[in-house]
C-alpha positions as CSV (number, residue, x, y, z in Angstrom):
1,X,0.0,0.0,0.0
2,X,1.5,2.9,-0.6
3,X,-0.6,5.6,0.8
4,X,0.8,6.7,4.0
5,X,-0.3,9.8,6.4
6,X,1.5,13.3,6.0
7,X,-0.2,15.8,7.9
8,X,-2.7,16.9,10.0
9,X,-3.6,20.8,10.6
10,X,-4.5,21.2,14.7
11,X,-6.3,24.4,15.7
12,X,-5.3,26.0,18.9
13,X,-6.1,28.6,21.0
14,X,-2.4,30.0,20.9
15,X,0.0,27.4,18.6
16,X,2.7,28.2,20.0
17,X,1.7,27.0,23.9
18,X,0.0,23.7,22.2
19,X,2.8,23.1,20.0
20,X,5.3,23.5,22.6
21,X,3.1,21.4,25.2
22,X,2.6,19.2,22.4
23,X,6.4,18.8,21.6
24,X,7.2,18.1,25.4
25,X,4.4,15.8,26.2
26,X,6.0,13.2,23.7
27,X,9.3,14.2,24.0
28,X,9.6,15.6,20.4
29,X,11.6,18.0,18.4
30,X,10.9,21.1,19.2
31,X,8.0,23.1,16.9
32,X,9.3,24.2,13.7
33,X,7.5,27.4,11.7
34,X,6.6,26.4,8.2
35,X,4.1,29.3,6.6
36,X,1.5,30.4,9.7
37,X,1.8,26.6,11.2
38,X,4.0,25.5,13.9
39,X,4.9,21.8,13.0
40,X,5.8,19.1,15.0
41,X,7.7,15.9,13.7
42,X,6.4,12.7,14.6
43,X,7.4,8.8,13.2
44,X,7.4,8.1,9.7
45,X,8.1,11.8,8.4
46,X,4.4,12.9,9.5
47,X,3.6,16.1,11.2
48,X,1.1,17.8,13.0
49,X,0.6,21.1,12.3
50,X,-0.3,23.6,14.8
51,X,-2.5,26.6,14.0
52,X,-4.1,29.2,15.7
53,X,-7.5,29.8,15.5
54,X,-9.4,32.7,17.2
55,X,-12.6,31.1,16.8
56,X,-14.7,28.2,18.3
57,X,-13.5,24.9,17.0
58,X,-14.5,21.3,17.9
59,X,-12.1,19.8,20.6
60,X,-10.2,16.9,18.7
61,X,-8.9,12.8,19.7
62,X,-5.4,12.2,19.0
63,X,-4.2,8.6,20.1
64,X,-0.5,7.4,19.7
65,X,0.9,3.9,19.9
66,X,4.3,4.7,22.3
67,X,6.7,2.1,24.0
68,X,7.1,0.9,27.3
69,X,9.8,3.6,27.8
70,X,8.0,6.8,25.7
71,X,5.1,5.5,28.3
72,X,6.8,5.7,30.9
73,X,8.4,9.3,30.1
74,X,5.1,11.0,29.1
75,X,3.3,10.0,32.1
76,X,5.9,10.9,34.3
77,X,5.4,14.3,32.2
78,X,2.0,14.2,32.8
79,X,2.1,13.6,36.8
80,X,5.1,15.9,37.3
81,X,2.8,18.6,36.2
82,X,-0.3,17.8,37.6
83,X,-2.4,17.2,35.0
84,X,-5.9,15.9,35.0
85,X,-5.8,12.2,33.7
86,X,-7.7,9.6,32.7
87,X,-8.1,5.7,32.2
88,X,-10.7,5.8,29.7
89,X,-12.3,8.4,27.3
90,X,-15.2,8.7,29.4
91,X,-13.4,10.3,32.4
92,X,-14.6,8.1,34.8
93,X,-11.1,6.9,36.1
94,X,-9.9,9.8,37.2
95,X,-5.7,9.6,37.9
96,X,-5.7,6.0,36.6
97,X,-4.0,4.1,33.8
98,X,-5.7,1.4,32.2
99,X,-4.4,-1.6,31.2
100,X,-5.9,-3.2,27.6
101,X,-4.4,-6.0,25.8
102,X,-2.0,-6.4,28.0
103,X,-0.5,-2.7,27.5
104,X,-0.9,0.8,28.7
105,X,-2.9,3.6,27.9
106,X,-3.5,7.2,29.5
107,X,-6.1,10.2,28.2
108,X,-5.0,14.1,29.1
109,X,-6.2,17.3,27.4
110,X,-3.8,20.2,25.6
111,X,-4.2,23.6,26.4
112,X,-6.4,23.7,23.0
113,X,-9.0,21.3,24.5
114,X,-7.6,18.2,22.5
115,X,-7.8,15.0,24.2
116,X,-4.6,13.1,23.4
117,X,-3.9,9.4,24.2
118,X,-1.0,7.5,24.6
119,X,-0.9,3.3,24.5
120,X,1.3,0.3,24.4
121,X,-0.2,-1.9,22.6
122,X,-3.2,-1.3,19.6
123,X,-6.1,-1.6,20.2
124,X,-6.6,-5.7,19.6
125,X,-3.5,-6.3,21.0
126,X,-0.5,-7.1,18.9
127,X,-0.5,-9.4,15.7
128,X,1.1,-12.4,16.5
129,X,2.1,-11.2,20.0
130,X,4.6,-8.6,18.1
131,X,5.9,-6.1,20.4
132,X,6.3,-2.4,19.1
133,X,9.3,-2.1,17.3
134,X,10.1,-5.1,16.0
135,X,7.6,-4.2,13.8
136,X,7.7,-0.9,11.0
């Protein structure tokens, strides 16, 4: 298949604070100006673009298949700084993990109202029982 994912334009209250929270939550590069977006590399040469917006927009899901270790970094990120947290999308497990397929996952919001996600393991668990990069 050779259709991959390139892009994706994310509207924000200010880019620069959700680009830069963005960036630091996941432990990217930091944001890089390209025309009025602020973009921010992640795997396979895709980026998400920030853009401020001084209107209403709808609040979007972004979910992101980490490892063990990126886990482990971004919810240390994420308790270090206090940040409201959740177990499920339904923010009924307040300050909890959850623990599907055998993996990790976590649900926190960016300044821009966003609700971003971080896992272990896909949804469905793992092909095989492959483990996250042993697999491209």
């Amino acid at each position: 298949m050779s259709v991959a994912f390139n892009h994706t334009i994310v509207h924000a209250h200010d880019a620069a604070e959700s680009a830069q929270f963005f960036s630091e939550m996941f432990g990217l590069p930091a944001p890089e100006p390209f025309g009025p977006f602020l973009g921010v590399p992640v795997a396979h040469g895709a980026t998400f673009d920030f853009i401020t917006n001084p209107d209403e927009f709808a609040a979007q899901h972004y979910a992101f298949l980490v490892t063990d270790a990126e886990f482990d970094a971004i919810y240390a990120r994420i308790t270090e700084r206090g940040l409201e947290h959740w177990a499920d999308p339904h923010r009924d497990e307040p300050n909890q993990i959850n623990h599907h397929y055998g993996g990790r996952g976590v649900y926190w919001c960016d300044p821009g109202g966003h609700f971003l996600e971080a896992i272990t393991v896909p949804y469905g668990g793992w092909p095989d029982g492959v483990a996250y990069g042993a697999v491209n």
